[in-house]
PLY file of the C-alpha trace (Angstrom):
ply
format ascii 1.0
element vertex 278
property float x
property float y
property float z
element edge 277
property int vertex1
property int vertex2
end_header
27.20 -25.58 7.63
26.69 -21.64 7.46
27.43 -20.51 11.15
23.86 -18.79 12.36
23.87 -16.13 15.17
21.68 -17.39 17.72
17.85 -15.99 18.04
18.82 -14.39 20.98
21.84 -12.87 20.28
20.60 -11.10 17.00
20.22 -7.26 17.07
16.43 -5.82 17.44
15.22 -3.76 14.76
15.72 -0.38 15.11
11.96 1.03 13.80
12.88 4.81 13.99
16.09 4.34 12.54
15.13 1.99 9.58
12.09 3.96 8.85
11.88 1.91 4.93
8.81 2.23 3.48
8.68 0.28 0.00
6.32 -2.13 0.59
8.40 -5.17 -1.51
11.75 -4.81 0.97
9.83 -5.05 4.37
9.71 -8.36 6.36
6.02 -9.45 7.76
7.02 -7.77 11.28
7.70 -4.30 10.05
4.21 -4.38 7.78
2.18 -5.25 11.28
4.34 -2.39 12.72
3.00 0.24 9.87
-0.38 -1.19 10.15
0.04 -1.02 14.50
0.98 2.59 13.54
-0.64 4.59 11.01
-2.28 1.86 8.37
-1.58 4.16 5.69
-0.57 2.30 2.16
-0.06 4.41 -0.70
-0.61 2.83 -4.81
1.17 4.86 -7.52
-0.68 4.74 -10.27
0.18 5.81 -13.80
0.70 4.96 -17.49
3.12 4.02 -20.12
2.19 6.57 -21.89
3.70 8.73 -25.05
5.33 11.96 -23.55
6.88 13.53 -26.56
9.72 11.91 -28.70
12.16 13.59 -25.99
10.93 11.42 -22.80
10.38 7.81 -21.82
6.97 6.54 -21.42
6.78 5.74 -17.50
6.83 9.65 -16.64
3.72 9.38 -14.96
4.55 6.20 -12.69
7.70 7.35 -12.16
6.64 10.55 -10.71
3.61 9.03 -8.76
5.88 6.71 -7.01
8.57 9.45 -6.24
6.44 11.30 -4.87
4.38 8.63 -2.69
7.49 7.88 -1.82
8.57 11.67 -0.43
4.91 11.65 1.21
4.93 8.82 3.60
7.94 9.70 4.74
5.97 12.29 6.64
3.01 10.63 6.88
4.25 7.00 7.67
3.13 4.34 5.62
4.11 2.07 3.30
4.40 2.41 -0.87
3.51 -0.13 -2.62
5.63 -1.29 -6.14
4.32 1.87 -8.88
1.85 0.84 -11.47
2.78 0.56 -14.93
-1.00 0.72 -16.05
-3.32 3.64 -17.21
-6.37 3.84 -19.23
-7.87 6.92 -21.85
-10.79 7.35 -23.59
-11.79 9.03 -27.17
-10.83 12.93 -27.40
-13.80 15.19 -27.76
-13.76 16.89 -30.55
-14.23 20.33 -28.82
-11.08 19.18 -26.82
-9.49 18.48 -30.44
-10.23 21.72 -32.29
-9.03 23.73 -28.88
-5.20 22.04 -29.32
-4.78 22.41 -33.15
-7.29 19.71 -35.19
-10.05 19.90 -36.87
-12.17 17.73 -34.38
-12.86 14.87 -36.58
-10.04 12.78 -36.55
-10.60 9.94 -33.97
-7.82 9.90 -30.97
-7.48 8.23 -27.70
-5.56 10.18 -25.20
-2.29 11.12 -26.24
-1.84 9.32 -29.29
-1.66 11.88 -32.02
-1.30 10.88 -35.59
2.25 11.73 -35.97
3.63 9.80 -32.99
5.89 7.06 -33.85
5.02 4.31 -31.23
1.59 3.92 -29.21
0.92 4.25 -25.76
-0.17 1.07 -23.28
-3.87 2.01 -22.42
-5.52 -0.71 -20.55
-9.44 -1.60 -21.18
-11.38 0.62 -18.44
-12.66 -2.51 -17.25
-9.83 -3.95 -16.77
-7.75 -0.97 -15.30
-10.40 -0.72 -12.47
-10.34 -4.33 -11.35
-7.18 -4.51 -11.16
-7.20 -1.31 -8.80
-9.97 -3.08 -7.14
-8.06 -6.20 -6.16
-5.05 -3.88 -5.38
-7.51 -2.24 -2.61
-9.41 -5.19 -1.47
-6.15 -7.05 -0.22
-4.76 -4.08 1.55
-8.19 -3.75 3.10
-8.00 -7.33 4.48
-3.77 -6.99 5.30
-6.07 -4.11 7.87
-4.94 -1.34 5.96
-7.24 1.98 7.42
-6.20 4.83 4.46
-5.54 3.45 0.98
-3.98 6.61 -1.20
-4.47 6.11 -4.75
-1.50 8.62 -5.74
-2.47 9.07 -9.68
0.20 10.38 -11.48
-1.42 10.19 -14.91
-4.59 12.31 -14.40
-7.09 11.37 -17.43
-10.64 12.31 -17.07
-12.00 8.25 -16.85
-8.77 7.49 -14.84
-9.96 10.24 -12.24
-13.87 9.19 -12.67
-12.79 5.17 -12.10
-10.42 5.74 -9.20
-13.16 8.50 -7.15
-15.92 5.60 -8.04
-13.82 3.14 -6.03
-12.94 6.12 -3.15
-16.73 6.06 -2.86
-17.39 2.35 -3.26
-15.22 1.40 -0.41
-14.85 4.30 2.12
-16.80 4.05 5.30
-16.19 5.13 8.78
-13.09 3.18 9.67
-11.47 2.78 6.30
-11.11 5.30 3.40
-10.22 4.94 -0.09
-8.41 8.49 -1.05
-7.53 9.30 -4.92
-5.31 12.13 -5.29
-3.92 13.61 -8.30
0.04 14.70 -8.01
0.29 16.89 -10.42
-0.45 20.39 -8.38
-0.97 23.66 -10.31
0.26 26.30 -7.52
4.00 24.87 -8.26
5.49 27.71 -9.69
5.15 26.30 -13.31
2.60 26.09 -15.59
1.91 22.04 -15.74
0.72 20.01 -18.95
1.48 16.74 -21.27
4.89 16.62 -21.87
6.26 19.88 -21.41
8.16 21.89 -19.27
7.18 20.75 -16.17
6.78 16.91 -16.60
10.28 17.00 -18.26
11.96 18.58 -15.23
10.26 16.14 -13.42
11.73 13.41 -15.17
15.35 15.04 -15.48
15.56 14.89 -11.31
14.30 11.17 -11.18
15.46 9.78 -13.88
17.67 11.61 -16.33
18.30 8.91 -18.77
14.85 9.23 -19.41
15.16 12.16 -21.16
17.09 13.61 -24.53
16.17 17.14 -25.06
18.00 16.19 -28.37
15.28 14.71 -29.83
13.60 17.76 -30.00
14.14 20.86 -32.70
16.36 23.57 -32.00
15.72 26.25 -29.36
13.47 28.50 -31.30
11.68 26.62 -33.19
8.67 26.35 -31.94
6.57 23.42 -30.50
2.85 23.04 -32.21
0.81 20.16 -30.22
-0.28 18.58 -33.13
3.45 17.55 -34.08
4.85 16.35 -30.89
1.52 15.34 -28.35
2.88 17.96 -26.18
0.36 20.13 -24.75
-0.34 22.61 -21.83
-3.02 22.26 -19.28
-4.59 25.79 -20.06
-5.47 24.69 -23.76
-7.13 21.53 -22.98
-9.24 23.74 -20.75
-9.73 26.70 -22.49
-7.79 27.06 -25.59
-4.33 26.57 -26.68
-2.23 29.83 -27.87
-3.26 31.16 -31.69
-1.01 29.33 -33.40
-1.13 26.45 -31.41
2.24 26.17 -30.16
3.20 25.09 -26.93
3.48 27.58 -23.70
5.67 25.76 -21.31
8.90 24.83 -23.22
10.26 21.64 -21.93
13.61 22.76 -23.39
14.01 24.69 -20.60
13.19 22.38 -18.14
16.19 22.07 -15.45
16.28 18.95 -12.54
16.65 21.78 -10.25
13.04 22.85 -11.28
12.07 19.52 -10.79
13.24 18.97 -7.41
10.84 22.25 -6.45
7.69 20.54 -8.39
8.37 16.99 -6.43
9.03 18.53 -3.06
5.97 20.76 -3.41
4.07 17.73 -4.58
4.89 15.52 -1.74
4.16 18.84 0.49
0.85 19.23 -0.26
-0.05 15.00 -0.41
1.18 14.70 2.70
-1.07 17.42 3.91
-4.18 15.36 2.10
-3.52 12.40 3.52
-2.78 13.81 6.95
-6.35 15.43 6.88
-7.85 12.26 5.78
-6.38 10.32 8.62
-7.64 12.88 11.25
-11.16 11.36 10.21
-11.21 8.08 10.13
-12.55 6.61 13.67
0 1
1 2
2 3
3 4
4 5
5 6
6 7
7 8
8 9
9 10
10 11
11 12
12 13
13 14
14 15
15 16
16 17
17 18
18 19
19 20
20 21
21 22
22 23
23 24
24 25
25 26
26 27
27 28
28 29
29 30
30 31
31 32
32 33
33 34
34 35
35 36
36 37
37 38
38 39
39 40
40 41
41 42
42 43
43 44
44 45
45 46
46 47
47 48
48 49
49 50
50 51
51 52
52 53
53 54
54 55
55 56
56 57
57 58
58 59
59 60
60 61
61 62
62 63
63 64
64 65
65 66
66 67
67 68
68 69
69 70
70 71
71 72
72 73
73 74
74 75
75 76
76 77
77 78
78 79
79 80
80 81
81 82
82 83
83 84
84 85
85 86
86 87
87 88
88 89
89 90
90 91
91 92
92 93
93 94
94 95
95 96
96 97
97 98
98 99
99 100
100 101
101 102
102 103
103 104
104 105
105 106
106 107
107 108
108 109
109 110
110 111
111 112
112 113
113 114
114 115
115 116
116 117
117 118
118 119
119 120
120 121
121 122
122 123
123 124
124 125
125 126
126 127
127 128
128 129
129 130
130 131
131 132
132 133
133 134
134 135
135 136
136 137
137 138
138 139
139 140
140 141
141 142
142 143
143 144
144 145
145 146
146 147
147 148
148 149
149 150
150 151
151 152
152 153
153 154
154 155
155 156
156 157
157 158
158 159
159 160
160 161
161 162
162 163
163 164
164 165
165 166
166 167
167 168
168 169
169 170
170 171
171 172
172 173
173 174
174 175
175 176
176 177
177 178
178 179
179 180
180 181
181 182
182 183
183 184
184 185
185 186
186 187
187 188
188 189
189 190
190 191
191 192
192 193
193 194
194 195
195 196
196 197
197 198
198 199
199 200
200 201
201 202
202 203
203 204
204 205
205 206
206 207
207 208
208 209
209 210
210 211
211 212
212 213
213 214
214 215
215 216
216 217
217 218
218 219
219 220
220 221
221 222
222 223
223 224
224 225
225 226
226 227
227 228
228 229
229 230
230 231
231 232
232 233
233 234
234 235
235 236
236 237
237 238
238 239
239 240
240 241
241 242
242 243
243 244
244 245
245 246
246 247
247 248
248 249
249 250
250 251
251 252
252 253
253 254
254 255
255 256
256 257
257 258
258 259
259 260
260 261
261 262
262 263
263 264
264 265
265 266
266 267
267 268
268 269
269 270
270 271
271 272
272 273
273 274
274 275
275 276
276 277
């Protein structure tokens, strides 16, 4: 028989030292003990979602997750296991003609004729109950502040997950979405490009092969590679429509500044948040 160390002889757990926060390692005692402290869980939520032919397709949850996990450790908390699901809708053709098409083809998010494999978008529907759930058992583990880190943006994603925010936030418990993806980095942000793939280089290199890409100056139109800047869904892309933000010369080292400014400024959100919950 295996040779057990007494109950009492066992060490105590060390809360300030252990500090974990992934909510799949942590034994029933040290959930109560977040819950005693703070209640703060956070849910990355992403997509698997095509990010050029130079980049896996968990960018987004990857990058929500990193940087839930970066925020709790200053706000306390606990991170739940990231969210491999995402949903898009239809592109408008306005959106289309601003990027490079002529507005009537029919796409749904990212997947642009020339990709080679399509993205996982779930049903909206089906997205948002499974959210739902997601917030509803936290809720009734006692949870007080439920952060909905969204690391894939999408208009309906946004819409669905600030519909729940609303649906469930009262005076003692608060549902808050936020968005990861922060423009005042330092680098111009967008689909694919150069800031995503720095992103990914830090967290998870062999997620990226700048290989698969043409040769450094050559350049990048949107139509051919899904790759697009923020500024030209908004207002325009450049007049050829070519891509601004060259992920070629993305660097880990410029991803380290995006995540650490990211997890910065969520931290700072979900600080606020806490301040007013009774």
């Amino acid at each position: 028989m295996q040779n057990l160390i007494p109950l009492n002889k066992r060490p105590r757990i060390c809360w300030d030292v252990m500090k974990k926060n992934k909510f799949e390692e942590m034994i029933p005692a040290e959930l109560l003990e977040g819950i005693r402290e703070n209640g703060i869980a956070y849910i990355p939520i992403g997509s698997m979602e095509w990010h050029g032919p130079h980049m896996a397709m968990g960018m987004d949850t990857l990058n929500a997750y990193e940087v839930s996990l970066r925020a709790s450790s200053k706000t306390g908390g606990v991170v739940l296991p990231p969210t491999y699901i995402g949903t898009e809708t239809a592109r408008d053709p306005e959106i289309l003609k601003k990027i490079g098409f002529s507005g009537n083809e029919s796409i749904v998010g990212m997947d642009f004729p020339k990709n080679t494999v399509k993205s996982f978008y779930w049903p909206q529907e089906l997205f948002e109950s499974i959210v739902r759930h997601q917030i509803e058992m936290l809720r009734d583990m006692r949870y007080r502040l439920i952060v909905l880190a969204n690391g894939h943006g999408a208009d309906n994603q946004i819409v669905i997950l600030n519909r729940l925010a609303q649906e469930y936030s009262c005076q003692r418990f608060r549902v808050l979405p936020v968005f990861i993806l922060f423009e005042d980095g330092g680098v111009g942000i967008g689909h694919a490009g150069l800031a995503e793939t720095a992103i990914m280089l830090r967290i998870c290199p062999q997620g990226v092969d700048l290989g698969q890409l043409p040769a450094r100056g050559q350049k990048l139109y949107n139509v051919d590679y899904a790759i697009v800047d923020n500024e030209s869904f908004i207002s325009g892309s450049t007049p050829d429509f070519s891509v601004r933000y060259d992920p070629r010369d993305a660097t880990a080292e410029t991803g380290e500044k995006l995540i650490a400014h990211a997890a910065v400024k969520c931290a700072e959100i979900v600080t606020k948040a806490l301040r007013g919950i009774d």
